[in-house]
C-alpha positions as a Markdown table, in Angstrom:
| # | Residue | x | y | z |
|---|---|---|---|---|
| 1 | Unk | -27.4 | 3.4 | -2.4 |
| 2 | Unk | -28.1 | -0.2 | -3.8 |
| 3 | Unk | -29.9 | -2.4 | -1.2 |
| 4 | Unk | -27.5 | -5.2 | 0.0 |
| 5 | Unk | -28.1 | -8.4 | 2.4 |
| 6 | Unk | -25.8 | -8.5 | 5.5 |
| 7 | Unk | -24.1 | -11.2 | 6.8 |
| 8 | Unk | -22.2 | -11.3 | 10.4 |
| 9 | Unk | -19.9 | -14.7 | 10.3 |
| 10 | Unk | -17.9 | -15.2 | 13.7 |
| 11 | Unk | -14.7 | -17.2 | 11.8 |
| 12 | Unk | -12.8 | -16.3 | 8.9 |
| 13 | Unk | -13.7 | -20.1 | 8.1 |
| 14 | Unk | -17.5 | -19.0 | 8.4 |
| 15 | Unk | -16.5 | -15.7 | 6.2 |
| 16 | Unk | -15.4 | -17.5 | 3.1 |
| 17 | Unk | -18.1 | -19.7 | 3.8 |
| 18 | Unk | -20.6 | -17.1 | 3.3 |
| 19 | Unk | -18.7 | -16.0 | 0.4 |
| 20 | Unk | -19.0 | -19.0 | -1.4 |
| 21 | Unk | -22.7 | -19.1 | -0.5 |
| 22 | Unk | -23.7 | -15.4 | -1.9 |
| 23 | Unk | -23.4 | -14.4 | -5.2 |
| 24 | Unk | -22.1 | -11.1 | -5.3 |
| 25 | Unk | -20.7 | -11.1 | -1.9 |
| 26 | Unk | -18.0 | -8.1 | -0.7 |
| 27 | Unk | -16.5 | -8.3 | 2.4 |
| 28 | Unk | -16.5 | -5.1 | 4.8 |
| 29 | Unk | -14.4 | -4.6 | 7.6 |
| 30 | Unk | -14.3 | -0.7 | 8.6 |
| 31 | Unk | -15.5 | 0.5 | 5.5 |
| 32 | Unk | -13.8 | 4.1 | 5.2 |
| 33 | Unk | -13.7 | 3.2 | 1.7 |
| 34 | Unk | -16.2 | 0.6 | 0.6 |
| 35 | Unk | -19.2 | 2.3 | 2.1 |
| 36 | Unk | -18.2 | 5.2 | 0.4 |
| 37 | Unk | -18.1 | 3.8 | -2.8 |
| 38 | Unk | -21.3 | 2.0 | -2.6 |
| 39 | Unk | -22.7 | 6.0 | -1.8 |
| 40 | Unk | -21.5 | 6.9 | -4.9 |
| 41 | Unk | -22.9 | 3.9 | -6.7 |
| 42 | Unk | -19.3 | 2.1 | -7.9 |
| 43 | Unk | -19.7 | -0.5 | -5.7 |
| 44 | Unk | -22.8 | -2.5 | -5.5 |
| 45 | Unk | -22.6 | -5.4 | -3.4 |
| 46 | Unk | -25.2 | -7.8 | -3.4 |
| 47 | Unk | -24.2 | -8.9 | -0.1 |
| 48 | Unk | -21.9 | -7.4 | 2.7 |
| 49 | Unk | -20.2 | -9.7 | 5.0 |
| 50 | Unk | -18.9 | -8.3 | 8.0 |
| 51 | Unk | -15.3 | -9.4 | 8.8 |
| 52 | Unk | -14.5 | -6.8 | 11.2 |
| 53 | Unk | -15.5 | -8.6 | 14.6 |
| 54 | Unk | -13.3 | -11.6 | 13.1 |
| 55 | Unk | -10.7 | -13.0 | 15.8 |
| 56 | Unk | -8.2 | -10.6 | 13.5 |
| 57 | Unk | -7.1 | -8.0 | 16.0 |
| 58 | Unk | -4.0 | -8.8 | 17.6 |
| 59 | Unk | -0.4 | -7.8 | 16.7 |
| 60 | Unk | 2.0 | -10.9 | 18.1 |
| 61 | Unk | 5.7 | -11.7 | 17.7 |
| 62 | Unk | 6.6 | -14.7 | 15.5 |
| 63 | Unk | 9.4 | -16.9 | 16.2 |
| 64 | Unk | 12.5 | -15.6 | 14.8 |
| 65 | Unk | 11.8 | -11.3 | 15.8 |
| 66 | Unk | 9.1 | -10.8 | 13.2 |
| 67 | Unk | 5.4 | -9.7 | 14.0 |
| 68 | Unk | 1.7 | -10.7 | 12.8 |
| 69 | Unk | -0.7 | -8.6 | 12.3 |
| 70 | Unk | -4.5 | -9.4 | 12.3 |
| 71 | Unk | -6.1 | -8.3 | 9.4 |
| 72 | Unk | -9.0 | -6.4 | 11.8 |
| 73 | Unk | -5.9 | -4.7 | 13.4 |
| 74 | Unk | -7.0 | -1.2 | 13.3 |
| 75 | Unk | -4.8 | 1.5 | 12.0 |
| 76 | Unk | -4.8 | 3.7 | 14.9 |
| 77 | Unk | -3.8 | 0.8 | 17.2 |
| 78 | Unk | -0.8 | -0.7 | 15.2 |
| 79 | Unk | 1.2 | 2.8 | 14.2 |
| 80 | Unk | 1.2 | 3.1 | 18.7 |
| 81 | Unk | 2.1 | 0.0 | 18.8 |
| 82 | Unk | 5.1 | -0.3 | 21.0 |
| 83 | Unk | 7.1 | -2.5 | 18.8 |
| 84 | Unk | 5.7 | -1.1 | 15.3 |
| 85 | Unk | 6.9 | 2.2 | 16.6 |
| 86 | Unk | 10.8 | 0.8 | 17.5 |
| 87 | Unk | 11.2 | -1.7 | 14.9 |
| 88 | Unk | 9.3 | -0.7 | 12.0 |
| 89 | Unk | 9.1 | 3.1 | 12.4 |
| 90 | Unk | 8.9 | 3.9 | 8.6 |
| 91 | Unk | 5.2 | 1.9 | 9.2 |
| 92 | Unk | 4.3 | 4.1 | 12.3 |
| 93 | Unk | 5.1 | 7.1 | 10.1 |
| 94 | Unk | 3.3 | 5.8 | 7.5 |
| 95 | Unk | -0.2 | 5.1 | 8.8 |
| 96 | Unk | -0.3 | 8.4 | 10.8 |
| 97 | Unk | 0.5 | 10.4 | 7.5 |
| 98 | Unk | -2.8 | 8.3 | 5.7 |
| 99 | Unk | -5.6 | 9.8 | 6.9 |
| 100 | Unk | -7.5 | 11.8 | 9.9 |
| 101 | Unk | -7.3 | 10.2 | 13.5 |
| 102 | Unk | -11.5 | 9.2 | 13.2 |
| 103 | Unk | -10.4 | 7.1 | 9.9 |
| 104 | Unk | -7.3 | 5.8 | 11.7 |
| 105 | Unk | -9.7 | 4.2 | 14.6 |
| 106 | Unk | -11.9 | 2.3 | 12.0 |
| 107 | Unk | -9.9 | 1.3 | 9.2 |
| 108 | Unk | -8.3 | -1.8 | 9.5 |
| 109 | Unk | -4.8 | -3.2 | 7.7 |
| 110 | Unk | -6.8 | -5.9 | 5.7 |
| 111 | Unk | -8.9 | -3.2 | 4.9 |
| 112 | Unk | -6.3 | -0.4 | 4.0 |
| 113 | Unk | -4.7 | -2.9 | 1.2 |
| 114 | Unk | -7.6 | -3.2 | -0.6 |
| 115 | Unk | -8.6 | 0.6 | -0.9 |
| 116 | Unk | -9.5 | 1.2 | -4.4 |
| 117 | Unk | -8.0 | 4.2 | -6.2 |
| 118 | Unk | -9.4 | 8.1 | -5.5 |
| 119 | Unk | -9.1 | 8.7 | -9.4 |
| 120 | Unk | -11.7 | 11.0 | -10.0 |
| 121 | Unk | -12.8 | 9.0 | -13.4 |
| 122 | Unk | -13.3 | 6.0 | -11.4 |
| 123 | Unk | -15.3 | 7.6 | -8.5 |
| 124 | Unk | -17.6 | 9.3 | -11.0 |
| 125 | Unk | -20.2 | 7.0 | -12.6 |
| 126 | Unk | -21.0 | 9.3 | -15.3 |
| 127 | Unk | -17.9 | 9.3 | -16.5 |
| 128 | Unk | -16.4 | 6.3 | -18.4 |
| 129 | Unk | -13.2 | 4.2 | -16.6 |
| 130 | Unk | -12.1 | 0.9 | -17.8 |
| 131 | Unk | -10.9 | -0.1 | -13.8 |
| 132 | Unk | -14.7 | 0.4 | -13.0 |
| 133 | Unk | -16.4 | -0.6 | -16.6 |
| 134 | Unk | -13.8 | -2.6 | -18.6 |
| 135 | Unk | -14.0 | -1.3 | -22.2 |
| 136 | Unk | -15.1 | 2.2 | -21.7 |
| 137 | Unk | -11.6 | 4.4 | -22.1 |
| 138 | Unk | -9.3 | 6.0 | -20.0 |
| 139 | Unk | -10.3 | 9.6 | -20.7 |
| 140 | Unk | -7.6 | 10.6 | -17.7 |
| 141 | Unk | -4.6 | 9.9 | -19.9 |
| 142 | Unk | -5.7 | 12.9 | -22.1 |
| 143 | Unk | -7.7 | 15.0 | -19.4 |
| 144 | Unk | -7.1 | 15.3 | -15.4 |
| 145 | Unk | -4.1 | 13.7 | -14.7 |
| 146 | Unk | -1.3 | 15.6 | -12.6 |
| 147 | Unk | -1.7 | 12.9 | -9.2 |
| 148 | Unk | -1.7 | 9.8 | -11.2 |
| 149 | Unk | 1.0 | 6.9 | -12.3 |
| 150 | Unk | 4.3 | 7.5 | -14.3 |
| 151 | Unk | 5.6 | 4.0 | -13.7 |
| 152 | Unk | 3.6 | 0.6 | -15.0 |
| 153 | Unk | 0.8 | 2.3 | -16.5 |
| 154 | Unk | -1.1 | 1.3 | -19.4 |
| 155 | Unk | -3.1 | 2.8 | -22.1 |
| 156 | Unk | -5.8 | 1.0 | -20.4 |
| 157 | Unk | -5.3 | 3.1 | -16.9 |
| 158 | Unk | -3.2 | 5.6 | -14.9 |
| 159 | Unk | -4.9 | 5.9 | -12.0 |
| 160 | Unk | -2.5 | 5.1 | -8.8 |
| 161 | Unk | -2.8 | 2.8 | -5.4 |
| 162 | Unk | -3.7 | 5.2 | -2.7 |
| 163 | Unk | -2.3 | 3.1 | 0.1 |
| 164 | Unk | 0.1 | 4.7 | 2.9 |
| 165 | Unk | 0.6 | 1.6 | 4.5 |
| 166 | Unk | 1.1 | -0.5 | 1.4 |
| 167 | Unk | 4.3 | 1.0 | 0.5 |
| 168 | Unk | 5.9 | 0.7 | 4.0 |
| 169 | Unk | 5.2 | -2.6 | 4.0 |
| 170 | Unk | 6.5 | -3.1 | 0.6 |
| 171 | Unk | 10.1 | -2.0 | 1.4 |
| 172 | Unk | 10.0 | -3.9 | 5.0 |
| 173 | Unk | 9.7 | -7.5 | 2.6 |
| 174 | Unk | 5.9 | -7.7 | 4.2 |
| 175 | Unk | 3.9 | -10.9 | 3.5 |
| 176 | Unk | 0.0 | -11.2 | 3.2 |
| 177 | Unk | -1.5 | -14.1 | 4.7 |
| 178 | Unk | -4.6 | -15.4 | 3.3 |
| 179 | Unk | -7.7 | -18.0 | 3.9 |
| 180 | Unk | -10.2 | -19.6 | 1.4 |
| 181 | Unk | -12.2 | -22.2 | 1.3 |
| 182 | Unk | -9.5 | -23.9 | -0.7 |
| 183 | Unk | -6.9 | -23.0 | 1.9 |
| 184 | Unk | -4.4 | -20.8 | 3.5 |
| 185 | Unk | -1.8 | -19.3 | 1.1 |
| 186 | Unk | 0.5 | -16.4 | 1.4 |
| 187 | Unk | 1.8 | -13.7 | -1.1 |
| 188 | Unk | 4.4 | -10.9 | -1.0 |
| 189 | Unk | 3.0 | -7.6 | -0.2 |
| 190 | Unk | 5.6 | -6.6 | -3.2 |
| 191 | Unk | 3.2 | -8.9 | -5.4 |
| 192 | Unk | -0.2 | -8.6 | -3.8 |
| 193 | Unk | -1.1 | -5.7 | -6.2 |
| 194 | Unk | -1.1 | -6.0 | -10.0 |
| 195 | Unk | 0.6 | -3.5 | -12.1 |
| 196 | Unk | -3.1 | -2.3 | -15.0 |
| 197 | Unk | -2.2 | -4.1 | -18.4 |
| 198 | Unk | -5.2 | -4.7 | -20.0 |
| 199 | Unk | -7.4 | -5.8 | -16.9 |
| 200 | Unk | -7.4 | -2.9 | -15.0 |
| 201 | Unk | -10.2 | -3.9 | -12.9 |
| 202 | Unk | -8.6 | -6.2 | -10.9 |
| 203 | Unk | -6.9 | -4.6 | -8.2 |
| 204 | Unk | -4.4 | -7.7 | -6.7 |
| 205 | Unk | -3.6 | -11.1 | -6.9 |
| 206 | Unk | -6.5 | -12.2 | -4.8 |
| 207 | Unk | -8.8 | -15.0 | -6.0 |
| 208 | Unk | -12.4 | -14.8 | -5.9 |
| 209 | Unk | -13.7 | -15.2 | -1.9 |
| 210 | Unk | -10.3 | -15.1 | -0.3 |
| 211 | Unk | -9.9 | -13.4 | 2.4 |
| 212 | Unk | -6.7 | -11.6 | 4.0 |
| 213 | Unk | -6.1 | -12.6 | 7.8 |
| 214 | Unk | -3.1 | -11.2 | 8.7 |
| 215 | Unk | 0.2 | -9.9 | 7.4 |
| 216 | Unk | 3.5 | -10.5 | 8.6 |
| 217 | Unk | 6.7 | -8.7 | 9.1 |
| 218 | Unk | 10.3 | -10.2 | 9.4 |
| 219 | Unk | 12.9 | -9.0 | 11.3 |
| 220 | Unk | 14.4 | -6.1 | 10.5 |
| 221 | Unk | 18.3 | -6.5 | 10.5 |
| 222 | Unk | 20.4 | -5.4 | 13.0 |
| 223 | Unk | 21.1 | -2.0 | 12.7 |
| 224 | Unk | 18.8 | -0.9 | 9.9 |
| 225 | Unk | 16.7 | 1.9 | 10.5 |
| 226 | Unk | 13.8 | 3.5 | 8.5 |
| 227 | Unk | 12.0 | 6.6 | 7.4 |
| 228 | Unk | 8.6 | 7.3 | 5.5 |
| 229 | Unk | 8.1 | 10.4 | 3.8 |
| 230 | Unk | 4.9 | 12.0 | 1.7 |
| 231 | Unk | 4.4 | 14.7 | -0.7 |
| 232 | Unk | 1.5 | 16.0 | -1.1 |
| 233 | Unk | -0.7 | 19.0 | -1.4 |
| 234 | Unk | -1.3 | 19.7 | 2.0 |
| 235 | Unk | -0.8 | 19.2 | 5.3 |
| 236 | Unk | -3.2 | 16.6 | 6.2 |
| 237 | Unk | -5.9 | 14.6 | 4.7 |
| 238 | Unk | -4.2 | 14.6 | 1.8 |
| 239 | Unk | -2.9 | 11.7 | -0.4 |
| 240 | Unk | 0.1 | 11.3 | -1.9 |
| 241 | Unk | 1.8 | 12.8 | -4.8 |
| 242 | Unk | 4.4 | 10.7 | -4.4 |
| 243 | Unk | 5.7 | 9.2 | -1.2 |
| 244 | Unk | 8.8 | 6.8 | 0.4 |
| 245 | Unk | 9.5 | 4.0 | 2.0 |
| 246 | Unk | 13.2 | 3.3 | 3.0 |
| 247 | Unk | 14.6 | 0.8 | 5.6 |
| 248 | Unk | 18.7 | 1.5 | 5.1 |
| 249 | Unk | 21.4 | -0.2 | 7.3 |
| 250 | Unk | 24.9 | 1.5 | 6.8 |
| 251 | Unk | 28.3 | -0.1 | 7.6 |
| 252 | Unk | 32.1 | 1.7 | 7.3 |
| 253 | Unk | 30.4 | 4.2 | 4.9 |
| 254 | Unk | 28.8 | 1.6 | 2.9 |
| 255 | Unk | 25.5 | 0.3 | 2.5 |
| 256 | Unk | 24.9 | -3.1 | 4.0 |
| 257 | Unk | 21.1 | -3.6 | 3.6 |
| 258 | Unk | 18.7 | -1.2 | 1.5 |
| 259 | Unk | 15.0 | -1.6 | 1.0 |
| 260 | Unk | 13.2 | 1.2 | -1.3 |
| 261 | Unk | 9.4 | 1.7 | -2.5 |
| 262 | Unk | 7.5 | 4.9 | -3.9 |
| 263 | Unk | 4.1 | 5.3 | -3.4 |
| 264 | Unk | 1.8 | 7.7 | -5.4 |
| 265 | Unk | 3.7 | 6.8 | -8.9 |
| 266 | Unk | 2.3 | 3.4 | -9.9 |
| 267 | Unk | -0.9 | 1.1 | -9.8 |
| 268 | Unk | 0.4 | -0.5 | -6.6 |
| 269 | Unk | 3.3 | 0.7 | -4.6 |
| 270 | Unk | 6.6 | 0.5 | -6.4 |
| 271 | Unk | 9.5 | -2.0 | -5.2 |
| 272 | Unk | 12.4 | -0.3 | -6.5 |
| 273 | Unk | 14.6 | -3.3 | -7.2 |
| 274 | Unk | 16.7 | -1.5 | -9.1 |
| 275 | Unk | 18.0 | 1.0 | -7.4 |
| 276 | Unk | 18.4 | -1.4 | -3.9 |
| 277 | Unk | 20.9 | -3.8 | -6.3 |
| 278 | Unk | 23.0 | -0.3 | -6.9 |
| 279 | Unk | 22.6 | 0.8 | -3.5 |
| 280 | Unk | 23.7 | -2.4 | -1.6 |
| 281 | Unk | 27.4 | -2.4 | -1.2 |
| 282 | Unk | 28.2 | 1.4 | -2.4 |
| 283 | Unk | 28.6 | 4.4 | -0.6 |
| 284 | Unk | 26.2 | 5.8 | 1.6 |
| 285 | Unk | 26.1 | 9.1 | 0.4 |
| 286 | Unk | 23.9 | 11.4 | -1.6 |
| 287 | Unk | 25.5 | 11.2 | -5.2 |
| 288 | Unk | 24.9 | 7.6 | -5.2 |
| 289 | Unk | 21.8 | 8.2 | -3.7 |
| 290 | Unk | 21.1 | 9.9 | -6.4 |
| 291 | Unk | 21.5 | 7.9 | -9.0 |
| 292 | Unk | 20.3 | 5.0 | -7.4 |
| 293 | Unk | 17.4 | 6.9 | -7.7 |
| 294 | Unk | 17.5 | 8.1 | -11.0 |
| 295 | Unk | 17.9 | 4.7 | -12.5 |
| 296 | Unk | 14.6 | 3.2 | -10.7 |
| 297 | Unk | 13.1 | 6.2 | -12.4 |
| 298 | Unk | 14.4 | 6.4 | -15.9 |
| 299 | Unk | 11.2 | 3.7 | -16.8 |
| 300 | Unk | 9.4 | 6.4 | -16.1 |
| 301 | Unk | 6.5 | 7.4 | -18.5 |
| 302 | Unk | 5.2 | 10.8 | -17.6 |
| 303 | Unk | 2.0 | 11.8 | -19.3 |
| 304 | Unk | 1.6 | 15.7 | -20.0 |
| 305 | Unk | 0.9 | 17.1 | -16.9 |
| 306 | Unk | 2.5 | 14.8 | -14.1 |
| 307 | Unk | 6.4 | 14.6 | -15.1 |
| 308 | Unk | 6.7 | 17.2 | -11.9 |
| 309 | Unk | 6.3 | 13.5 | -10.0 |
| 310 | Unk | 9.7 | 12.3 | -11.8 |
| 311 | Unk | 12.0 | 14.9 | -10.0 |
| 312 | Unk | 9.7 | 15.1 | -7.1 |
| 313 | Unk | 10.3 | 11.1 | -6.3 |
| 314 | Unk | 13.8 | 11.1 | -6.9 |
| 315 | Unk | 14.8 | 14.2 | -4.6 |
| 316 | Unk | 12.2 | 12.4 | -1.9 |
| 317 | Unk | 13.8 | 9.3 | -2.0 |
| 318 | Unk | 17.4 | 10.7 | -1.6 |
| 319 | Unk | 16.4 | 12.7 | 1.1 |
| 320 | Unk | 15.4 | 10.2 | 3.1 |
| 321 | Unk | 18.0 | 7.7 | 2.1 |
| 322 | Unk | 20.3 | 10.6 | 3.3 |
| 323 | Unk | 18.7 | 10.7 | 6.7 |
| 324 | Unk | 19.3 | 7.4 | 7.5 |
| 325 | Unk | 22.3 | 7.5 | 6.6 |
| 326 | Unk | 23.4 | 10.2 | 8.7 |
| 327 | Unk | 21.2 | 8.8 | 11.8 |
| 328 | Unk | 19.1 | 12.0 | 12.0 |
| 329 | Unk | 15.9 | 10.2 | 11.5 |
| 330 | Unk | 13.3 | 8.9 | 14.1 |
| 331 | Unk | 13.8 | 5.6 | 12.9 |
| 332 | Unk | 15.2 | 3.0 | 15.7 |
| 333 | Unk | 17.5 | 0.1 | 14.9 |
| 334 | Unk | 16.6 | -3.3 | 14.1 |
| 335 | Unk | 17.4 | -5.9 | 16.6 |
């Protein structure tokens, strides 16, 4: 591993600060994926500055029904928490499918947006990868590609956003708060994370030395409830071939309020805008389900060994859609 300075600020003013002040600064918070990057030599920080003591760590209601969540919030602690688990279930589900309980206590929700992606090009330094040196190739589009993106790819990349999280957050309208030393801003979780093109490198919307202090839920409304569900290899410790997020409020056999987004299929977890404007006032029921479904997913560009995830998402995604509908699922109801 490269040597690196460290730097401990005690305010996310003082983080950005220290940012500003070190060239090639990174910030760490728990590190489940950073410091294992930097073993492997993809990521060699100059500097690490330590944001994970920050004054981040508290999940409080906003005015209106909606939460905040700290950016130091750790996994672990916001899928129990109490009104994560009855208002936002899909995001409960979600974080407790992403990873083994020891990751769950040190990641933190900053943190988990900001995971880079498991493709095996990228992870291996011998190997070339234009998302870790621009310019190289994208040898996976022609060799080991059965877990990676069928939707927004580019011939530039096809590796996928590993995130759990991400894509609950994405169908629950999430928004990601952010400080610099220019300012607070905020962004859509929906467009936090940049679809490949040509600069596959660059991983989100985020400008150079901001840093990610919270994110922020609204209500859910009444009577929606919602479901996350993951395919994947195995059991546990696994991530996803493809997975869904759906938050689904039904009224006289119609739907009133739909929210989709796949996970596993794309560059950054997929918003399926498309098949939420067919859902929303049709019948709740698995035929239109299913073509809701199938019309998210007729962009789809399947490479030669990962059209499997095609069939795979839409099936998923109807399946849970159907459970909400029927009010089998876990999920509680908005309030």
């Amino acid at each position: 591993m490269k040597p690196f300075a460290y730097v401990r600020p005690g305010t996310a003013a003082e983080a950005v600060a220290a940012y500003a002040a070190h060239t090639g600064a990174q910030y760490l918070a728990g590190g489940t994926n950073l410091v294992d990057l930097m073993k492997l030599g993809v990521a060699t920080p100059d500097v690490l500055i330590d944001v994970s003591r920050l004054p981040l760590g508290t999940v409080e209601g906003v005015p209106g029904g909606g939460l905040l969540i700290g950016a130091a919030v750790r996994n672990s602690d916001l899928a129990a928490h109490p009104a994560v688990r009855t208002r936002y279930f899909a995001l409960s589900q979600a974080l407790l499918s992403g990873a083994s309980g020891q990751l769950r206590n040190a990641a933190t929700t900053g943190g988990n947006l900001l995971q880079r992606t498991r493709c095996t090009y990228f992870q291996d330094i011998s190997k070339p990868c234009n998302k870790r040196a621009p310019g190289t190739g994208c040898p996976a589009r022609e060799g080991v590609h059965r877990d990676l993106a069928v939707l927004g790819h580019s011939e530039h990349c096809v590796a996928t956003h590993p995130s759990d999280m991400a894509v609950a957050l994405a169908a629950f309208d999430a928004t990601v708060h952010l400080h610099s030393t220019d300012g607070d801003r905020s962004l859509a979780v929906s467009d936090f994370h940049r679809l490949p093109g040509d600069r596959p490198q660059v991983d989100t919307e985020l400008r150079p030395g901001e840093l990610i202090t919270g994110v922020e839920l609204p209500p859910v409304p009444t009577g929606a409830r919602s479901a996350y569900r993951k395919a994947r290899d195995r059991a546990s410790y696994a991530f996803a071939l493809v997975s869904v997020a759906a938050v689904l409020s039904v009224e006289d056999g119609r739907v009133r309020h739909a929210r989709l987004a796949f996970g596993g299929l794309a560059h950054r977890p997929w918003r399926a805008r498309r098949a939420e404007e067919l859902l929303v006032g049709g019948p709740a029921g698995r035929e239109a389900f299913a073509a809701a479904a199938e019309a998210e997913l007729a962009a789809a560009e399947p490479l030669r060994d990962n059209g499997f995830k095609v069939r795979l998402a839409q099936n998923l995604a109807v399946g849970v859609l159907a459970g909400l509908a029927d009010g089998d699922d876990h999920g509680e109801e908005g309030s």
